[in-house]
C-alpha positions as CSV (number, residue, x, y, z in Angstrom):
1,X,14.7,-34.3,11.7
2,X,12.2,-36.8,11.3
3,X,8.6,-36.9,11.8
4,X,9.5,-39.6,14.4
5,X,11.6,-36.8,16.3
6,X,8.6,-35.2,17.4
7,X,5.8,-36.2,19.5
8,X,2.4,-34.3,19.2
9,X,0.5,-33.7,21.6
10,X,-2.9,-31.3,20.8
11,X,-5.2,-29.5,23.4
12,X,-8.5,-29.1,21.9
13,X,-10.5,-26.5,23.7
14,X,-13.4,-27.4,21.6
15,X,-16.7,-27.6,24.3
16,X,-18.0,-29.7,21.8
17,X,-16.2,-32.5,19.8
18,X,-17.4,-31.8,15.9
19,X,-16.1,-33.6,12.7
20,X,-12.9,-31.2,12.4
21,X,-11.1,-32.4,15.9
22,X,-12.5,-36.1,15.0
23,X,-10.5,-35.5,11.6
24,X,-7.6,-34.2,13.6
25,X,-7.5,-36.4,16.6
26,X,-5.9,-39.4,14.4
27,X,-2.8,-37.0,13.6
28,X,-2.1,-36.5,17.3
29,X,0.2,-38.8,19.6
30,X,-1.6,-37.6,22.4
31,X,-4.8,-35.9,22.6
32,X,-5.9,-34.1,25.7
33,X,-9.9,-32.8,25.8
34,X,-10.0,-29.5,27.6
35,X,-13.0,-27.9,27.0
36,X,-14.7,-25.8,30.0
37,X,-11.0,-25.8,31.9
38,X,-9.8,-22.6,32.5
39,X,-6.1,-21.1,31.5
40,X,-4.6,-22.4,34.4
41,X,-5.4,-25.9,34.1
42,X,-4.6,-26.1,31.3
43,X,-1.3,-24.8,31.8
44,X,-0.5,-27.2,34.2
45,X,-1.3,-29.9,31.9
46,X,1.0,-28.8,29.2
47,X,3.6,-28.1,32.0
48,X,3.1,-31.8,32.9
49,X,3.4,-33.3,29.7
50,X,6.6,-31.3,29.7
51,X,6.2,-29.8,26.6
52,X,8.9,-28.4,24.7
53,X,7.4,-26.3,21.8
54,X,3.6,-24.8,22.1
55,X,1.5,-23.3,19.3
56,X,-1.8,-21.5,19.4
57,X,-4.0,-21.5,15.9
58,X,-6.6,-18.8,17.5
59,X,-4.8,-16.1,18.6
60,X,-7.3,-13.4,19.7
61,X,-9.8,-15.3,17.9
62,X,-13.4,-16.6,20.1
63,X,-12.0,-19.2,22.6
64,X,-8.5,-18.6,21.8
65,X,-6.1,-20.1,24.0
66,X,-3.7,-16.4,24.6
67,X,-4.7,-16.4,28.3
68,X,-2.9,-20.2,28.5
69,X,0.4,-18.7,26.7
70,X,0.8,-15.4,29.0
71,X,1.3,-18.5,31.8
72,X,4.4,-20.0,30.2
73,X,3.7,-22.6,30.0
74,X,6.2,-24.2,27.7
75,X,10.0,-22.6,27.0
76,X,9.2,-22.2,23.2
77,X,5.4,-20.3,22.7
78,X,4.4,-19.5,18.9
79,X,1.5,-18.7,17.5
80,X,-0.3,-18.5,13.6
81,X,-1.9,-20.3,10.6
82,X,-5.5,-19.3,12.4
83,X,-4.9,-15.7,13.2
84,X,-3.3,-13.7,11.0
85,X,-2.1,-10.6,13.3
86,X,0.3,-10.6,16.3
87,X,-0.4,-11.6,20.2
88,X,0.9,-8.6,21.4
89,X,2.3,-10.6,24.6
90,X,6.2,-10.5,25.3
91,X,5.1,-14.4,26.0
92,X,5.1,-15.7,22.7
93,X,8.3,-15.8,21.0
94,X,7.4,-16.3,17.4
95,X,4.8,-16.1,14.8
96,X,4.3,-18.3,11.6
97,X,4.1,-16.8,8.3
98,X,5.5,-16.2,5.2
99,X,6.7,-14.2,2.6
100,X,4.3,-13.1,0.1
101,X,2.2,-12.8,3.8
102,X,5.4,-10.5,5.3
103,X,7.9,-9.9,3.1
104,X,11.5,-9.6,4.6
105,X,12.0,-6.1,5.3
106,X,8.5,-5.5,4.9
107,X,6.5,-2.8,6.8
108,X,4.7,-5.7,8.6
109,X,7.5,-6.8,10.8
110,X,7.3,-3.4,13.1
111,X,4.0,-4.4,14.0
112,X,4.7,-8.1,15.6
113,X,5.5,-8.5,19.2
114,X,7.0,-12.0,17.7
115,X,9.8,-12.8,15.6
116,X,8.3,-14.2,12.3
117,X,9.2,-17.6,10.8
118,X,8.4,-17.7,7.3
119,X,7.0,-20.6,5.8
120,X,7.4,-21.6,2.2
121,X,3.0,-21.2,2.3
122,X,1.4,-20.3,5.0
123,X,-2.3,-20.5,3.1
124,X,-3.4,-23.8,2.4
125,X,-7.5,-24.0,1.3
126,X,-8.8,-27.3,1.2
127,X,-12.4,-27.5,0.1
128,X,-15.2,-29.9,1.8
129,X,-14.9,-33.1,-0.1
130,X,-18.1,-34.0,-2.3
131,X,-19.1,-30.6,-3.1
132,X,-21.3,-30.8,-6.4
133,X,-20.8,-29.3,-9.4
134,X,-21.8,-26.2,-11.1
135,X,-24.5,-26.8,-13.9
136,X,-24.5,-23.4,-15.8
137,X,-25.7,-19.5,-14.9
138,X,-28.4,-19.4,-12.5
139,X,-29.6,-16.1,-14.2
140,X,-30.2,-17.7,-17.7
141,X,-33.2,-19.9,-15.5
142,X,-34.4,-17.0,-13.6
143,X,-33.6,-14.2,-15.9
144,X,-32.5,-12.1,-13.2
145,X,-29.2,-11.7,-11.5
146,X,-28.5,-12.5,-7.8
147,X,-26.1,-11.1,-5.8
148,X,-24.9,-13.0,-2.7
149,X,-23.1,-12.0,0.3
150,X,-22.0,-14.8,3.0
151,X,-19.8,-12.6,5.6
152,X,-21.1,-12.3,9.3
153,X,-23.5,-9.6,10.0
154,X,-21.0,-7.2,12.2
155,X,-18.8,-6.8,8.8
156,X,-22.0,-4.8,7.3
157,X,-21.2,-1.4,7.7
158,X,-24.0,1.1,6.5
159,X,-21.3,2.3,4.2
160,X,-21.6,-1.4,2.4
161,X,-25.6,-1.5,2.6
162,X,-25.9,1.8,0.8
163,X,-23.4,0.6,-2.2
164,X,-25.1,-3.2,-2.4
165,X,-28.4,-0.8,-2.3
166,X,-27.3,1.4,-5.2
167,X,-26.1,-1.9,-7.0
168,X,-29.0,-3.3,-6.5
169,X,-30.9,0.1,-7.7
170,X,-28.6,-0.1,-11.3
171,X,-29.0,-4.0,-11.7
172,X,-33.0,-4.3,-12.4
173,X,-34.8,-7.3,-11.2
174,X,-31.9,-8.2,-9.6
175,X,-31.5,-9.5,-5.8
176,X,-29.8,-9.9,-3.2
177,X,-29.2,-12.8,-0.8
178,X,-27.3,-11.7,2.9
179,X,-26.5,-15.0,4.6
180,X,-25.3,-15.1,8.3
181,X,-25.8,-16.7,11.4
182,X,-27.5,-14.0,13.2
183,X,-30.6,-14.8,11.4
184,X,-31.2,-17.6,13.4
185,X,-32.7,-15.4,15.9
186,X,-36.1,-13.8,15.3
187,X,-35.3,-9.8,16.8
188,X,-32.0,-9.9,14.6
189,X,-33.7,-10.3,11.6
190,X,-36.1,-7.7,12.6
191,X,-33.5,-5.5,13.3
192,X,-31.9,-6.0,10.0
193,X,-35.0,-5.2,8.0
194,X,-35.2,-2.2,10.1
195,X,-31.9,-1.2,9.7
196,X,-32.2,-2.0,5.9
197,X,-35.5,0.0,5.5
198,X,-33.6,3.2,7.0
199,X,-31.3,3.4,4.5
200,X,-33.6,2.8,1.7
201,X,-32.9,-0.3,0.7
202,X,-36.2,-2.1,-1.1
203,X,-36.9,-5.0,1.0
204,X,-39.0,-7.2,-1.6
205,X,-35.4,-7.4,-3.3
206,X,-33.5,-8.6,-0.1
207,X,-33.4,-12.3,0.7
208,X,-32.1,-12.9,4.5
209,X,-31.5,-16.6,5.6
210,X,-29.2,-18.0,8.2
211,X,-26.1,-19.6,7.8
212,X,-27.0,-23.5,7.2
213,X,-24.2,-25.9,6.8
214,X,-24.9,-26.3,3.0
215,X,-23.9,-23.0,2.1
216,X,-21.6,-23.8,0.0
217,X,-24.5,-25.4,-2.4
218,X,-26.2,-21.9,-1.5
219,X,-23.3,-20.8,-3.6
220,X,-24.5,-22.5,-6.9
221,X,-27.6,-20.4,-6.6
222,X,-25.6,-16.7,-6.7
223,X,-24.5,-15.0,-10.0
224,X,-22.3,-12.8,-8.4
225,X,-20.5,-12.6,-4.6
226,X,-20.0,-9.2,-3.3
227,X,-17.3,-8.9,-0.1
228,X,-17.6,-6.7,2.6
229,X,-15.6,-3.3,3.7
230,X,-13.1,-2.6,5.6
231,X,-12.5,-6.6,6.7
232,X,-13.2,-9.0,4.2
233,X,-14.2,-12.6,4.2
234,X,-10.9,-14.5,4.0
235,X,-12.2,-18.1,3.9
236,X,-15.0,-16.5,2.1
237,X,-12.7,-15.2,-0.8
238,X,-11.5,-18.8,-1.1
239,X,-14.9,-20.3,-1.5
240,X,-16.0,-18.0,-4.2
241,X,-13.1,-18.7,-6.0
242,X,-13.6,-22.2,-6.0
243,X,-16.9,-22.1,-7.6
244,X,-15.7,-18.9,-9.9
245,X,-13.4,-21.3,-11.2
246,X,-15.5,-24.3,-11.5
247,X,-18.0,-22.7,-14.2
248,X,-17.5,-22.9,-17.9
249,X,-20.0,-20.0,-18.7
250,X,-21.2,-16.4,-17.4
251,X,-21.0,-17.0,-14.1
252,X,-17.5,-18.6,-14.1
253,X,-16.2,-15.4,-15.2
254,X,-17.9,-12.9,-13.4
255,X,-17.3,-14.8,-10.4
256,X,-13.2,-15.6,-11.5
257,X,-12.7,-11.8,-11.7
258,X,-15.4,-10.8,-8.8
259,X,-14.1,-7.5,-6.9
260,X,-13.3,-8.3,-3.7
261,X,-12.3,-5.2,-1.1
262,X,-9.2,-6.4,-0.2
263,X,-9.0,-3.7,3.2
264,X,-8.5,-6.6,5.3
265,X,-7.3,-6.3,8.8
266,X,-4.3,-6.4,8.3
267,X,-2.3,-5.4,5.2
268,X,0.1,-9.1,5.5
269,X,-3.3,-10.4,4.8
270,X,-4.4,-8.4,1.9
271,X,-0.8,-8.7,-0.1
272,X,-1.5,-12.7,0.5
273,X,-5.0,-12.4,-1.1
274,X,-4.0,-10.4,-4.3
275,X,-1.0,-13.0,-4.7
276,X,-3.6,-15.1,-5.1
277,X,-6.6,-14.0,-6.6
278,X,-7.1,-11.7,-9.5
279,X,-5.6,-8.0,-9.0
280,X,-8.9,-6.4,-9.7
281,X,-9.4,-4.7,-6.7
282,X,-10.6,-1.1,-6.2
283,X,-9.5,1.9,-3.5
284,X,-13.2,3.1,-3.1
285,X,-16.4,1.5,-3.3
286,X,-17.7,3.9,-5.8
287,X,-14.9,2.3,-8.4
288,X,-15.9,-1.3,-7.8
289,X,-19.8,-0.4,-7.9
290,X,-19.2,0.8,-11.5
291,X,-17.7,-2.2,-12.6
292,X,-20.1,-4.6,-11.2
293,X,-22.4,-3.3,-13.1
294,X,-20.5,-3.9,-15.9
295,X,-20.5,-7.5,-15.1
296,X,-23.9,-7.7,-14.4
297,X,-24.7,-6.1,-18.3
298,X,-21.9,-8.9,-19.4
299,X,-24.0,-11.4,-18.2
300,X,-27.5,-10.5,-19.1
301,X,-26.5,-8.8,-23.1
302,X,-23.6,-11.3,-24.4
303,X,-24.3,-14.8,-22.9
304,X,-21.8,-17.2,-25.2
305,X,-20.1,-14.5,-26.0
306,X,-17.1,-13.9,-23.9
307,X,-14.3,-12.7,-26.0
308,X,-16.0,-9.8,-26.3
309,X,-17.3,-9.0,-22.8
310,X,-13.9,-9.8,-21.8
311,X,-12.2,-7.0,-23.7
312,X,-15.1,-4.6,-22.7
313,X,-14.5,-5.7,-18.9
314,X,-10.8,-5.1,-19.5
315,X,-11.6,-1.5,-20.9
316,X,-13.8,-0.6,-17.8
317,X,-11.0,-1.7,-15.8
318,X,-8.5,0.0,-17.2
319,X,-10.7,2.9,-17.3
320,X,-10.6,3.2,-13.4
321,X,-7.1,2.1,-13.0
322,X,-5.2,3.3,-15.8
323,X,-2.9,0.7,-15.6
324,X,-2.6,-2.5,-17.3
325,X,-4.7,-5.9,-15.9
326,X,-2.7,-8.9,-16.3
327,X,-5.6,-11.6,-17.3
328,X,-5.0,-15.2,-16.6
């Protein structure tokens, strides 16, 4: 079939129209605004627009549309691409995927209520146009390392404050920068410090800033990007990819082969991240801890100097592993 075959029709539940449904509402042959109308409503409306097909990007996500899809209302219900684990309701027929995602036969498939469709990619990361570019290692101007860590404040377990402490405690003069949205508000950051304090983590070496929309830029400022335990930051994973790959010196490097705790939420999601970003990922946070560390002596004792730090790297690696690292 055609594009031509098919006419779109989107229901943004956005309250607030941003610049991603302004970049989306071209695409659509009908767009209907339904923010603030509750499940019902909204079912109608797709029930009156006769709608043949329905798919929900948010799954259980905040301000998912799941209470819409329990009503029916369309004789086809899928959902995907924005949540990456099933509905769990006998109402939605199928869910979009693929196979380095769920492999056929895979263990995955016992825990969808939905039959899976697997596309040929199911991950597609495109970055914000006009992002600027890397100039060089932040550390060589500050002589100091900084570690940086974007993911949203419930992800910190005290398990993951206690290992960026220790790194932090093996790494002198370096720091570390936690970024989130919940700094915005004065009591959480108090709480933070507090919470910090208690598990002896030196506060003159903790930088805490909310999320602004130019974190991405905040990026260019960070040495190394640590990832959270048990869920990790998907899009997050992406981003520091992007600039890992962008460098040409230190940084580049360290941040290209960055350990990221790939215990995601759901083990579909963590097979699609290690088919995608370097297999350098560690069972227990006392493994990774060591080898940033490594890294982080990389960095400050062989700047220029990479063939050897790589093969050094590789030797810690394999060290922990004992298996051989594939290196791109």
């Amino acid at each position: 079939m055609t594009a031509r075959a098919f006419a779109v029709y989107v229901y943004s539940t956005a309250e607030q129209p941003d610049e991603v449904t302004a970049g989306l509402r071209p695409h659509a042959d009908q767009w209907r605004e339904m923010g603030g109308r509750t499940a019902e409503e909204i079912a109608a409306q797709i029930r009156a627009d006769e709608v043949d097909i329905l798919v929900d990007l948010a799954g259980h996500a905040a301000g998912g549309a799941l209470p819409v899809l329990a009503r029916r209302p369309a004789p086809v219900q899928m959902m995907g691409l924005g949540y990456m684990a099933t509905s769990g309701l006998p109402a939605v027929d199928y869910f979009l995927t693929d196979a380095l995602c769920d492999p056929i036969g895979g263990e995955s498939e016992r825990y969808f209520t939905e039959k899976l469709i697997r596309l040929p990619s199911q991950f597609v990361y495109v970055p914000r146009a006009g992002l600027p570019a890397p100039t060089g290692t932040p550390a060589r101007q500050r002589g100091s390392i900084l570690f940086g860590v974007f993911n949203q404040y419930r992800k910190w377990t005290d398990e993951m404050l206690c290992v960026w402490r220790e790194i932090l405690e093996r790494v002198p003069q370096s720091k570390l920068l936690l970024k989130s949205q919940v700094f915005f508000a004065a009591a959480m950051r108090r709480e933070a410090e507090e919470r910090l304090a208690r598990l002896g983590s030196d506060l003159d070496r903790i930088i805490l800033e909310p999320a602004t929309t130019d974190y991405m830029e905040r990026y260019l400022d960070v040495d190394i990007a640590l990832d959270t335990l048990s869920v990790a930051g998907r899009r997050n994973d992406l981003r520091r990819a992007l600039y890992g790959r962008a460098r040409g010196d230190d940084v580049r490097h360290a941040a290209q082969y960055a350990l990221f705790p790939m215990r995601c939420c759901t083990s579909s999601v963590r097979r699609s991240w290690r088919s995608h970003l370097p297999r350098h990922t560690s069972p227990a946070p006392s493994h990774w801890r060591r080898i940033w560390i490594v890294w982080t002596k990389c960095t400050a004792r062989c700047a220029g100097r990479w063939r050897q730090r790589r093969s050094w790297i590789r030797r810690a690696i394999c060290a922990h592993w004992k298996r051989r690292i594939s290196w791109h």
